[in-house]
Residue, then its C-alpha position, 0 to 999 in steps of 0.5 A: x928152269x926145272x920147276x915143271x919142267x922134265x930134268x932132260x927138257x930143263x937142262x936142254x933149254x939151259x943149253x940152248x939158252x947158252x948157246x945164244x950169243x948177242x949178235x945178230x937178231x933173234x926171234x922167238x914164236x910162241x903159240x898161245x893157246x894149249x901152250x902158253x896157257x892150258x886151254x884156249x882162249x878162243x874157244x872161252x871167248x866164243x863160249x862167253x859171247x853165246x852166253x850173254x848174247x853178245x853176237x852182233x850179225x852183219x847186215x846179211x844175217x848169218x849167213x854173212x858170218x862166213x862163206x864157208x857156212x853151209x846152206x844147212x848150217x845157215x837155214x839152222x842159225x836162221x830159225x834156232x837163232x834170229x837176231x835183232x838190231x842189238x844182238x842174237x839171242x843166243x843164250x837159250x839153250x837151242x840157239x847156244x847149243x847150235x851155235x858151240x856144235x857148228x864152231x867145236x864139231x862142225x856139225x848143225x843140230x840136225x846132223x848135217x855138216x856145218x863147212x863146205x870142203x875147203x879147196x886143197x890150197x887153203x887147207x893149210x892155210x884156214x879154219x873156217x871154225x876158228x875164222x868165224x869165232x873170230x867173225x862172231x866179234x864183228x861190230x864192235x870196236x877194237x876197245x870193247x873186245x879189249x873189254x870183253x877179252x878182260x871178262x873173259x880172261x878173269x873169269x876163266x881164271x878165276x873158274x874152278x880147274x877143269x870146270x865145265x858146262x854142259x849143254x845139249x849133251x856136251x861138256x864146255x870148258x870153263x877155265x884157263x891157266x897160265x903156264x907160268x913155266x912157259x911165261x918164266x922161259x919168255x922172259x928168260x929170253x928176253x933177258x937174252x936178247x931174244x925178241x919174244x912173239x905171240x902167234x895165235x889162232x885165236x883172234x888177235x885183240x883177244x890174244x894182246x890182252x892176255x899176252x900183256x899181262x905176261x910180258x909180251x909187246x902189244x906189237x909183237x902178238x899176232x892173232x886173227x886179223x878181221x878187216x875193220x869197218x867204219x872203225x869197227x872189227x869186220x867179219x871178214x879175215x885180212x888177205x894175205x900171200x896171194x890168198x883172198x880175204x877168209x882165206x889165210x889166217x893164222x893156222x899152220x903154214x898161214x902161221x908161217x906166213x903171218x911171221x915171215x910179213x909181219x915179223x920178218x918184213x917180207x913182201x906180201x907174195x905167195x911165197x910167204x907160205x913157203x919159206x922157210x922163217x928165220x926162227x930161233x926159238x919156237x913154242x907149240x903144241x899141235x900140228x897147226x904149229x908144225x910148220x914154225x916149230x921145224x923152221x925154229x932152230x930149237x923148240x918145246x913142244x907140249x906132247x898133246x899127242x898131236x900126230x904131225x909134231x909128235x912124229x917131228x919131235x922124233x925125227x929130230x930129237x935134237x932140236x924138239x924138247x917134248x914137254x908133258x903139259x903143266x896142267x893135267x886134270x886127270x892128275 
């Protein structure tokens, strides 16, 4: 493998690859964001949409964008934002900066949180920010966020390492890299027999644009799923394991949820967000993986300091390689 790879992580992916034999099926997950790529592509899309004023509301204003909203959160969108019949004008700097603080610090211009609580049954389950980066899609179809997904890809990659904008007094990322260490150890699988995924907290026609680029299956990348109305992406995330709609995503045990119906065939019950998914392999890098990652039977964690995983990986040294991430902008 080497490359990028730590001498101990090389040669521990050598093993695990050769121990695989070609009986019986076997199933490798890999997240996406700060993963398989450094930085997120979710993020990089919400960004996108805000700077060219390409939020569609719902009929409801914004205040249908999310229950999870607060009323502050809502009365501010309202008055820095108004929305027309074709889009928000969400470029002007107020209205942008707005918008970015609620989805990355859950925080209204004026100080007051953005998110109600979440009940302690959905906390493992939802994020409401990336559940509404996810909303903020809704009224188009599934081909034009393809399209958009295409612009945001290129540009990002195309952006100079580790730019950033800044607005409201806070720096924005503007560039994505591929791991391509990551895409090489995918196809390695492949090539071994192992069924390669993507799961993602990112919405999911986002993800499949950028994931078929590299290999990756159209039917095997899942991301947020909104339901569709009249033939166009929903505000609204798909119910799940007992779970309402804008309530499960994928988002650590959701992840493991997501897995075990759509990977595995499991009916749609409670249960899913407990049972442990029959994983071979594993990819992550935060503690919203750490449910798949310790169901897998070996694993690489990209050490983002996350503390869940991080303490994971050194319970069980031997099924996690730590990887320092391939992409470091402080190198």
């Amino acid at each position: 493998m080497k490359r990028g790879w730590t001498a101990e992580n090389s040669a521990k992916i050598e093993r695990y690859i050769a121990s695989l034999g070609r009986q019986g099926r076997k199933v490798a997950i890999f997240d996406w964001d700060n993963t398989s790529i450094w930085n997120d592509v979710g993020d990089a899309t919400v960004l996108h949409l805000v700077r060219g004023d390409l939020i569609r509301l719902p009929r409801g204003g914004w205040g249908a964008t999310s229950r999870w909203l607060t009323n502050e959160a809502v009365e501010e969108l309202e008055a820095l934002c108004p929305s027309s019949e074709s889009a928000v004008k969400s470029a002007n700097a107020e209205c942008a900066a707005a918008i970015l603080g609620i989805y990355h610090r859950g925080l209204t211009p004026r100080g007051f949180a953005a998110w109600k609580p979440l009940p302690a049954e959905l906390r493992d389950t939802l994020k409401p920010a990336y559940a509404w980066g996810a909303s903020l899609l809704a009224g188009r179809s599934v081909a034009e966020i393809e399209s958009i997904a295409a612009d945001v890809i290129d540009a990002a990659l195309a952006a100079p390492f580790a730019s950033t904008l800044s607005l409201g007094g806070h720096d924005y990322d503007l560039s994505l890299r591929v791991n391509e260490e990551m895409m090489a150890l995918a196809a390695r699988l492949r090539e071994s027999g192992v069924e390669t995924w993507v799961v993602s907290a990112s919405p999911e026609p986002i993800v499949r644009v950028f994931a078929l680029r590299y290999g990756f299956v159209p039917e095997k990348v899942i991301g947020v799923r909104n339901a569709m109305l009249d033939g166009a992406w929903g505000p609204d995330g798909l119910p799940l394991a007992g779970r309402g709609a804008n309530e499960i995503m994928t988002y650590r045990k959701g992840k493991r949820a997501w897995i075990n119906h759509l990977v595995f065939g499991l009916e749609d019950e409670p249960s899913l967000t407990e049972k442990p998914s029959p994983i071979s392999f594993g990819a992550g890098d935060s503690d919203t993986d750490l449910h798949f990652l310790l169901d897998a039977d070996f694993c690489v964690l990209i050490d983002r300091q996350a503390p869940e995983a991080s303490a994971a990986a050194r319970r069980h040294p031997e099924k996690f390689a730590v990887q320092p991430p391939f992409f470091d902008p402080k190198r």
